[in-house]
C-alpha positions as a Python dict, from the first residue, in 0.01 Angstrom:
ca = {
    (1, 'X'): (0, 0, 0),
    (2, 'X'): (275, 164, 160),
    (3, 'X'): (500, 160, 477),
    (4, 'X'): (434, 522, 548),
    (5, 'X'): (23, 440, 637),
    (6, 'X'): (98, 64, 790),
    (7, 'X'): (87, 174, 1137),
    (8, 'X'): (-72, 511, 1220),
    (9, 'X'): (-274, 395, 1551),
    (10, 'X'): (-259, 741, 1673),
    (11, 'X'): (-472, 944, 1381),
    (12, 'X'): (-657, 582, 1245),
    (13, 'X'): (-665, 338, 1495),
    (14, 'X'): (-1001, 207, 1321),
    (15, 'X'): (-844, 115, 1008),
    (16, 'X'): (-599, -158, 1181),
    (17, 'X'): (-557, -332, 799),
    (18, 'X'): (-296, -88, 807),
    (19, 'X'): (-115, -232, 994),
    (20, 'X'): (-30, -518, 788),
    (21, 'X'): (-125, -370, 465),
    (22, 'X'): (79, -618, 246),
    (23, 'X'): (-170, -885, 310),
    (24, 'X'): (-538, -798, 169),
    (25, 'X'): (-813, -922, 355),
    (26, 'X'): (-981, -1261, 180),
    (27, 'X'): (-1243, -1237, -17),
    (28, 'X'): (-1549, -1511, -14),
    (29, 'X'): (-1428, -1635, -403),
    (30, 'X'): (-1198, -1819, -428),
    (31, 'X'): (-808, -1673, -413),
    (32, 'X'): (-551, -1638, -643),
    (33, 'X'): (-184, -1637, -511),
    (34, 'X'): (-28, -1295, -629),
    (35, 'X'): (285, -1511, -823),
    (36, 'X'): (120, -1849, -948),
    (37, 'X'): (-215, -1760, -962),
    (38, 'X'): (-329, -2056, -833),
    (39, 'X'): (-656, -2039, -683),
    (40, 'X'): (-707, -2064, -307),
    (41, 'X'): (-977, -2146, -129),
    (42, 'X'): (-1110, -1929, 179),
    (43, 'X'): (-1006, -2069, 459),
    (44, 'X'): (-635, -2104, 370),
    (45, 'X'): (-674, -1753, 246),
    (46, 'X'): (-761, -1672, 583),
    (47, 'X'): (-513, -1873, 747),
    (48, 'X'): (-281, -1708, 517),
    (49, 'X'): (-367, -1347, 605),
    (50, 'X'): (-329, -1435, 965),
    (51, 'X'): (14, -1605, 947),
    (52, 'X'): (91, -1275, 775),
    (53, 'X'): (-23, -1063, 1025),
    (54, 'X'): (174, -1237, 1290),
    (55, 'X'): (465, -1190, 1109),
    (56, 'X'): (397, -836, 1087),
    (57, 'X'): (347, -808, 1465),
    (58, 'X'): (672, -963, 1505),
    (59, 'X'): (926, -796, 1237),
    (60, 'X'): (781, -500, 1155),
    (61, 'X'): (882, -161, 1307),
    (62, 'X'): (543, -68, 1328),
    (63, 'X'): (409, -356, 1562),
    (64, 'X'): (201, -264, 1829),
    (65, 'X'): (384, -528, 1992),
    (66, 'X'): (609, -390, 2241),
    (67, 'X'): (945, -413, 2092),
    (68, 'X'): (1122, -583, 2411),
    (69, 'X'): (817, -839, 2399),
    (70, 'X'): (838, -926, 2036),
    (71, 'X'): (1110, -1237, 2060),
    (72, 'X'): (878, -1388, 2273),
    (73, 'X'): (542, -1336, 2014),
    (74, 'X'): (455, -1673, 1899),
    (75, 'X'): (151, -1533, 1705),
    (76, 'X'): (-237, -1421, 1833),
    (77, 'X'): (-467, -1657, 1894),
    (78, 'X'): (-802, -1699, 1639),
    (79, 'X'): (-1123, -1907, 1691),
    (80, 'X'): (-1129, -2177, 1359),
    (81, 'X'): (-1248, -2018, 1039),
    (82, 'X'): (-1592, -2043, 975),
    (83, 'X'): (-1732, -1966, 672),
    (84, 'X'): (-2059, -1926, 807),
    (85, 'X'): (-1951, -1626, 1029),
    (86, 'X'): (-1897, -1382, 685),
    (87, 'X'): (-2233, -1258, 584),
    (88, 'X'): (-2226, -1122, 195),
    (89, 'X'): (-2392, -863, 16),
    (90, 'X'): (-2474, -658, 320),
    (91, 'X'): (-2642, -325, 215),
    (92, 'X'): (-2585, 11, 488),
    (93, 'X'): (-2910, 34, 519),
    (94, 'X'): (-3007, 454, 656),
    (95, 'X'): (-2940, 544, 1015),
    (96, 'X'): (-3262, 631, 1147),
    (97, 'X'): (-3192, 600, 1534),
    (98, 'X'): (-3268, 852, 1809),
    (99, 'X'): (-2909, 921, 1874),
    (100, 'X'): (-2735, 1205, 1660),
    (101, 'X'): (-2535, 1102, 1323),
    (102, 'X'): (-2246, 1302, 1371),
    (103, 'X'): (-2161, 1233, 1776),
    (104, 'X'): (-1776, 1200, 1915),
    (105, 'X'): (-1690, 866, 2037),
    (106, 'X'): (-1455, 782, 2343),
    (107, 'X'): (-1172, 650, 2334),
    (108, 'X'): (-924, 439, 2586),
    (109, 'X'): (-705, 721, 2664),
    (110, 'X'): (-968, 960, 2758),
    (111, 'X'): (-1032, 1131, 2455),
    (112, 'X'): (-1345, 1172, 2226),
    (113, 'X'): (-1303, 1155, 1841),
    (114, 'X'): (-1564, 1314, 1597),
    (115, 'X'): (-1749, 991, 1387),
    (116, 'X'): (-2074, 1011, 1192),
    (117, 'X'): (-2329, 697, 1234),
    (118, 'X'): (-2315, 594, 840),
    (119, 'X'): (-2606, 319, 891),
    (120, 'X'): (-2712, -44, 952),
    (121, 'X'): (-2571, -366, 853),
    (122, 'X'): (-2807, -632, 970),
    (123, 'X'): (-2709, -1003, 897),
    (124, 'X'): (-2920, -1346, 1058),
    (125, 'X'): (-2736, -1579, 1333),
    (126, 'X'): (-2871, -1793, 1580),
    (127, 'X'): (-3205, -1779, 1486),
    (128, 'X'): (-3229, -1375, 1474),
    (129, 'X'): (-3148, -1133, 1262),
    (130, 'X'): (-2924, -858, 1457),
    (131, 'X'): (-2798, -552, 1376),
    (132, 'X'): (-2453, -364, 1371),
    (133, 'X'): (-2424, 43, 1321),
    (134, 'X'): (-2140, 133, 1089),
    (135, 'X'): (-1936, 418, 1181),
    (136, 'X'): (-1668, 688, 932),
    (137, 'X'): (-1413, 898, 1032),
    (138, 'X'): (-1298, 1227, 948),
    (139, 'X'): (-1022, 1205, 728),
    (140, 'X'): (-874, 1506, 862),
    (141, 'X'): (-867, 1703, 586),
    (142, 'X'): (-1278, 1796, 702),
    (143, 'X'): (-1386, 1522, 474),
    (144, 'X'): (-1553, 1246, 586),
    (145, 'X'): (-1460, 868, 432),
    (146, 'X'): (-1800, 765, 329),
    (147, 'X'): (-1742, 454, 183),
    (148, 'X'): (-1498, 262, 461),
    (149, 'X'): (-1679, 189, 724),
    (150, 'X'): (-1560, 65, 1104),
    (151, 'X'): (-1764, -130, 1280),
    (152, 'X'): (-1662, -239, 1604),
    (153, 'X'): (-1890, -475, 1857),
    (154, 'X'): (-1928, -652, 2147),
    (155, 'X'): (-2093, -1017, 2154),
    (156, 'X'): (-2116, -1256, 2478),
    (157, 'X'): (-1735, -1348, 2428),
    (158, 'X'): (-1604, -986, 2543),
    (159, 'X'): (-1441, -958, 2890),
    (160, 'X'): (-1380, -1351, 2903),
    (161, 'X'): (-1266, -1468, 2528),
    (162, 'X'): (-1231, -1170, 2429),
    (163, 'X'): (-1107, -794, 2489),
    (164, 'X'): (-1331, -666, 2707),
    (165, 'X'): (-1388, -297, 2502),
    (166, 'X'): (-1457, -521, 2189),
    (167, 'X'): (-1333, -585, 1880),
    (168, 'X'): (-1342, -451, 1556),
    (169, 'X'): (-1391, -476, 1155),
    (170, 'X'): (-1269, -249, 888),
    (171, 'X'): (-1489, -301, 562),
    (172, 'X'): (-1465, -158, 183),
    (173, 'X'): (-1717, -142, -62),
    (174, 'X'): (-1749, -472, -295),
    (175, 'X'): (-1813, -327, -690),
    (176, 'X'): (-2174, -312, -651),
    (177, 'X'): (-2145, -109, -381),
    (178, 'X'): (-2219, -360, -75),
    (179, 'X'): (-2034, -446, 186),
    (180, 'X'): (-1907, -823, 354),
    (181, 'X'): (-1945, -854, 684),
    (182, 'X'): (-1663, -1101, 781),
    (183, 'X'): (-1629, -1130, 1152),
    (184, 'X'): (-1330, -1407, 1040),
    (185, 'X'): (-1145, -1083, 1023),
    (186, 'X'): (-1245, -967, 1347),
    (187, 'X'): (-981, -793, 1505),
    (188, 'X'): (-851, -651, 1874),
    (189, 'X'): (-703, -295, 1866),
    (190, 'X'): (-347, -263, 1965),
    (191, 'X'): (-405, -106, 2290),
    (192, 'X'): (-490, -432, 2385),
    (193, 'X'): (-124, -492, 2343),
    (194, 'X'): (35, -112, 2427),
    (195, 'X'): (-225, 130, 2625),
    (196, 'X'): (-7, 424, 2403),
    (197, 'X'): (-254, 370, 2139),
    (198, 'X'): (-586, 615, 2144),
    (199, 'X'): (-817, 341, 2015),
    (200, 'X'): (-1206, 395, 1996),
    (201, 'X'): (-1459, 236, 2280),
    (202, 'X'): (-1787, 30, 2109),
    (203, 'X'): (-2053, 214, 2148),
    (204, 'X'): (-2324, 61, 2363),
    (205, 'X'): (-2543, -11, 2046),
    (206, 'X'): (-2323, -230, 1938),
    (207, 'X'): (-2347, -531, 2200),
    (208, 'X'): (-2466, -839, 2053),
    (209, 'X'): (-2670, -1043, 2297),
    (210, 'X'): (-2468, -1351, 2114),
    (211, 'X'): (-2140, -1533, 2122),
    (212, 'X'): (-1956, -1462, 1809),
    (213, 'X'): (-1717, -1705, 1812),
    (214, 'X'): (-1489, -1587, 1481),
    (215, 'X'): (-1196, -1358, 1453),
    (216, 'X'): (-923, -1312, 1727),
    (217, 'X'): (-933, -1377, 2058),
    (218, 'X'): (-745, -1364, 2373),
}
């Protein structure tokens, strides 16, 4: 993980781990700390993450913090982790909507940025079982990133709790090839906090009729 990728909100807004790519997203096993190796158990490992990522959004030169505004960051503001908001062992299942796979999606400044609809991840709250579509990215190279996927959404908490356009989740493939759907990690985009920053608009099928109370908030 490098400095050079932490904070490129203009080409990758989606993949906002970057911007705080010394701290790697928890895992639902238990954690061990990178010098003692002493394991830690998820919800300090989330705690951990996040204290990290305010630190980031403080310090670092690539914060989308507002550098005059920065003294006064006293860190973002998360519902409690809740273990029963990650969902494990999610397969993509095949796209097989009415709406075209490879579509360009708006974004806040205006702007429309080619994506491909990579599939389902459906996961049981509240009674139902609800679906999210998984989006990739063109690398930019003409390549497309098949195996991260962004998923952004919008549950019963946006425009009051929440940002308004959503919020998002950057997931990797787990070994056997699924995916974790932790919306613990849930996470605004930074032109919540700058409007600079080109950052993608949830598509429509993406609106949970549910409050997902996990991740950050407002």
């Amino acid at each position: 993980m490098t400095d050079d990728h932490e904070h490129d909100h203009g080409e990758h807004e989606h993949h906002e781990h970057g911007e705080h790519e010394h701290a790697e997203p928890p895992s639902a096993d238990a954690h061990e700390h990178h010098h003692e190796h002493v394991p830690v158990a998820y919800p300090d490992a989330v705690e951990g993450f996040r204290l990290d990522k305010d630190d980031f959004f403080k310090t670092h030169r690539g914060s989308p913090i507002p550098e005059a505004e920065r003294d006064a960051f006293s860190g973002l503001p998360y519902y409690p982790v809740d273990e029963a908001m990650r969902f494990d062992d999610r397969v993509l299942e095949p796209y097989t909507g009415d709406e075209p796979s490879y579509f360009e999606i708006p974004t806040s400044d205006g702007k429309l940025r080619p994506a491909h609809r990579a599939g389902y991840l459906t996961f049981d709250l509240g009674g139902a079982t609800h679906r999210l579509t998984a989006y990739t990215f063109d690398r930019g190279d003409g390549e497309v990133d098949s195996q991260s996927l962004f998923v952004p959404f919008l549950d019963q908490t946006s425009g009051t709790e929440t940002y308004g356009a959503g919020r998002y989740m950057d997931l990797e493939p787990e070994e056997d090839g699924t995916y974790s759907l932790d919306f613990n990690l849930a996470y605004h985009p930074s032109c919540v906090y700058d409007p600079k920053y080109s950052c993608p608009l949830t598509p429509a099928e993406n609106r949970l009729p549910i409050r997902v109370e996990a991740g950050e908030k407002l």
